[in-house]
N, C-alpha and C positions, 0 to 999 in steps of 0.2 A: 529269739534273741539270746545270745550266747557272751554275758560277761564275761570277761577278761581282769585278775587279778592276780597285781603285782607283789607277791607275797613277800619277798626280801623287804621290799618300800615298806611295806604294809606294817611289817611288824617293828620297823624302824618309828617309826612314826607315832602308831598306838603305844610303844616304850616312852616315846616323849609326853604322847598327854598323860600316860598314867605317870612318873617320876613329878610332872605337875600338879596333877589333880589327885594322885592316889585313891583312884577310882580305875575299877578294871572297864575296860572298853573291848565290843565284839564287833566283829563284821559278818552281816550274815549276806546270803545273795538273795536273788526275787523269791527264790522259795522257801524264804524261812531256812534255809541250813545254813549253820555254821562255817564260815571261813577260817576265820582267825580269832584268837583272842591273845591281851596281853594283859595281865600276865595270865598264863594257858591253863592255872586252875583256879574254878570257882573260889569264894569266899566259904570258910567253913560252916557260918551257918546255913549256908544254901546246900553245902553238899550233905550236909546231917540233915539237913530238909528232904532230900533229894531220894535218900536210901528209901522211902517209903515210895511203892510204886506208884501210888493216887498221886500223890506230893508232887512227883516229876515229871508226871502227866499235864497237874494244872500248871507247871512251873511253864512249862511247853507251850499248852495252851494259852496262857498268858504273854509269852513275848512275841508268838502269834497273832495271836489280839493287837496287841501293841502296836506290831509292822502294819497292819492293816489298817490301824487308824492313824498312822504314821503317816499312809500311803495317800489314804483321803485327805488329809488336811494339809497332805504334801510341805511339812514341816512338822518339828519337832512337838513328841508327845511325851508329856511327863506323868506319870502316874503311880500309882500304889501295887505293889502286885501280889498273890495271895496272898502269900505272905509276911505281908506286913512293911515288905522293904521298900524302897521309893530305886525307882529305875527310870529312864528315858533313852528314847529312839527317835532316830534321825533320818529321814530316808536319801539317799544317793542316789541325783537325777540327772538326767541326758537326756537333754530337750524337752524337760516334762515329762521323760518317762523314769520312774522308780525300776532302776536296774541292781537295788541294794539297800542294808539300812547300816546303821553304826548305831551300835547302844554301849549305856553304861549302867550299872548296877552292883552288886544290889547295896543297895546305902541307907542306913541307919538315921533316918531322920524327924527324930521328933523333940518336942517342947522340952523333954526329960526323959530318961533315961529310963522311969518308973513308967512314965506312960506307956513309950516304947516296949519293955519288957510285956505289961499288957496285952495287950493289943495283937502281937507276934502270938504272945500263949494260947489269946483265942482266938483267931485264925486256923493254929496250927493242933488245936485240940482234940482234930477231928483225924488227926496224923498219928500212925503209929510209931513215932519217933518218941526218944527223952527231949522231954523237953525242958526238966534240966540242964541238961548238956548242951542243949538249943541256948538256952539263955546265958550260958556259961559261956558258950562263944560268941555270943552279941556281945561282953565287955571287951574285948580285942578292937571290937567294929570305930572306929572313929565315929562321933557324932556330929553330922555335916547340915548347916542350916540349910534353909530354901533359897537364900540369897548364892550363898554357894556352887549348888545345885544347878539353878539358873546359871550360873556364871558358867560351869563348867557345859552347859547344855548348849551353849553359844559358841564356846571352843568349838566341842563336837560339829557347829552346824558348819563351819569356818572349813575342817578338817572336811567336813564331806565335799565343799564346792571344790577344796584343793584337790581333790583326788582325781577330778575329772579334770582340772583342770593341765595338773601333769600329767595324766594320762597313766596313776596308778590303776585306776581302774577305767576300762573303755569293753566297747562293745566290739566282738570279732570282724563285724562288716554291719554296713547301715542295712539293717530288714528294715523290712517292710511299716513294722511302726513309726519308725525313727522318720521316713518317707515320708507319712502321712503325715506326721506333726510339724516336718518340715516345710510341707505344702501348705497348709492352714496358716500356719507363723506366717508366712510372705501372702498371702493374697485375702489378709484379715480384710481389709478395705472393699473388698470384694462379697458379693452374694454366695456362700456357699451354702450346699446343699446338699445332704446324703447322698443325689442322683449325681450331681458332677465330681466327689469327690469319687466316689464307684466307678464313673465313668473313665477318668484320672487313670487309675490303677486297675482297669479289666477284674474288677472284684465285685462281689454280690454282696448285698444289703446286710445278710445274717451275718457274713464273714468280716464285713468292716462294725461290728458293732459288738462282734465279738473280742477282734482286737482291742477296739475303745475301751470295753469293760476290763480285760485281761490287764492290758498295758498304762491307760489313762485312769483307772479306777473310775469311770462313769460311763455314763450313755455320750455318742459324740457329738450331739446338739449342746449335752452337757459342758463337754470339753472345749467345745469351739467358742461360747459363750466366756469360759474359765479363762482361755487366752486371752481373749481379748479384753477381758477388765483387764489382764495383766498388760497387754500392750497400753489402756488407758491409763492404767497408774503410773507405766514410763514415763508416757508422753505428759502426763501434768506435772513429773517432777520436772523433765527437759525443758518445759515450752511454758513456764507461771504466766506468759502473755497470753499468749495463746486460747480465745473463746473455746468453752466447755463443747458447742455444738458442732464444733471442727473438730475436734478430739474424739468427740461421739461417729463423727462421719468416716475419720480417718480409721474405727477402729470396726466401722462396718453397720454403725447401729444406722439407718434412716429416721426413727421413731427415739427422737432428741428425748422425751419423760421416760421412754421405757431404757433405755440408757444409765439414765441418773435414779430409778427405782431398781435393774440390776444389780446397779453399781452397790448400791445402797444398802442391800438385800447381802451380798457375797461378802461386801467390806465393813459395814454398820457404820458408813457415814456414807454424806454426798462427797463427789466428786472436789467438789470446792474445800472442806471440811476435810477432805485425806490430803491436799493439796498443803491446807496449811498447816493441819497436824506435819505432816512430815518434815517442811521445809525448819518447823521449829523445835522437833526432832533432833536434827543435822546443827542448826544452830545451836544447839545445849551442849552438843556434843565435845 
């Protein structure tokens, strides 16, 4: 799979959520490297963080981490990162496949200012950096609540579906993943099976499970399963008339309880209970 990035767009664009949000925003691709950022240099206490080769290691290791569990929960991941600073990742998908992430960092957020201070010194004690100097440049850092944060993690997730959707960022030509996820989406109703989906595509068993992990981040029982709660949660926002056990059938399940114990399991409610969460959701709104 070979993304495709529209970098004039690109950095048009990440200028506008940061002059919003005043938070730097990066683009990285499926393998963890950097595309783009705006604005194109780090925050100073990250780059005083950074002179320490351990420091820029984990700093590495850590938005690595990040994409990854970006990539699993295939939406936005907010977290803490060595260093003290609060960051979030987005992943940029095409058909369900993670062909990219958008992150922003690193942001200064805590109850006070003293905590904050804390907490960064002991993380980073372990760093041969000043850490004077470290704290000296966190008062520059704007103090951003979680409400914020949130907020601005929602932008981000808005900015990722737009990219595909103009076609800032696209894939060179449909391979072979994009195929396979395309076949599943349309014949959910249907019995499939490792052996006919192999059949499908003249491919062997190790090879289509290899792609599922590379490209789906799971096993592809896993995935096929993943769709198709996703196809039941359309269909019960589109169809509120519509019996739970047609919805179940439509989306391939025969075993109506194992249906609504999936469902239940991936979503942490019933089928009925997401139906009306949501519609009152939308109504608040």
């Amino acid at each position: 799979m070979v993304p495709v990035f529209n970098i004039i767009k690109l950095e048009s664009l990440l200028k506008d959520f940061f002059n919003l949000t005043h938070i730097r925003i990066t683009i990285f691709n499926e393998n963890f490297e950097e595309i783009i950022a705006y604005p194109s240099t780090i925050a100073p206490p990250c780059k005083l963080i950074r002179t320490d080769i351990d420091a820029k290691k984990n700093c590495i290791d850590s938005d690595r981490h990040a994409c990854k569990m970006a990539k699993g929960k295939k939406s936005t991941y907010i977290y803490s990162c060595h260093a003290g600073f609060t960051e979030a990742i987005t992943p940029i998908q095409l058909s369900d496949i993670t062909i990219g992430y958008l992150f922003f960092g690193h942001i200064f957020s805590y109850t006070n200012r003293e905590n904050g201070y804390q907490n960064i010194q002991k993380l980073c004690a372990q760093y041969k950096i000043n850490i004077t100097a470290l704290l000296h440049a966190c008062d520059d850092q704007s103090m951003l609540s979680k409400e914020y944060i949130l907020s601005a993690s929602r932008i981000m997730e808005t900015i990722s579906t737009y990219l595909c959707y103009k076609n800032i960022v696209l894939l060179r030509q449909k391979e072979l993943p994009i195929q396979i996820d395309d076949f599943i989406s349309t014949h959910l109703d249907e019995k499939l099976t490792i052996k006919n989906i192999c059949d499908y595509f003249q491919i062997g068993k190790t090879q289509l499970c290899e792609i599922s992990k590379c490209s789906y981040g799971s096993g592809i029982a896993s995935h096929i399963r993943i769709l198709r709660i996703k196809h039941a949660k359309k269909l019960l926002l589109e169809n509120p008339d519509m019996q739970i056990f047609e919805i179940a059938s439509l989306c391939g399940f025969d075993d109506y309880n194992y249906f609504i114990n999936l469902f239940k399991k991936l979503t942490n409610m019933t089928p009925k209970q997401y139906q009306r969460t949501a519609n009152q959701d939308y109504l608040n709104i």
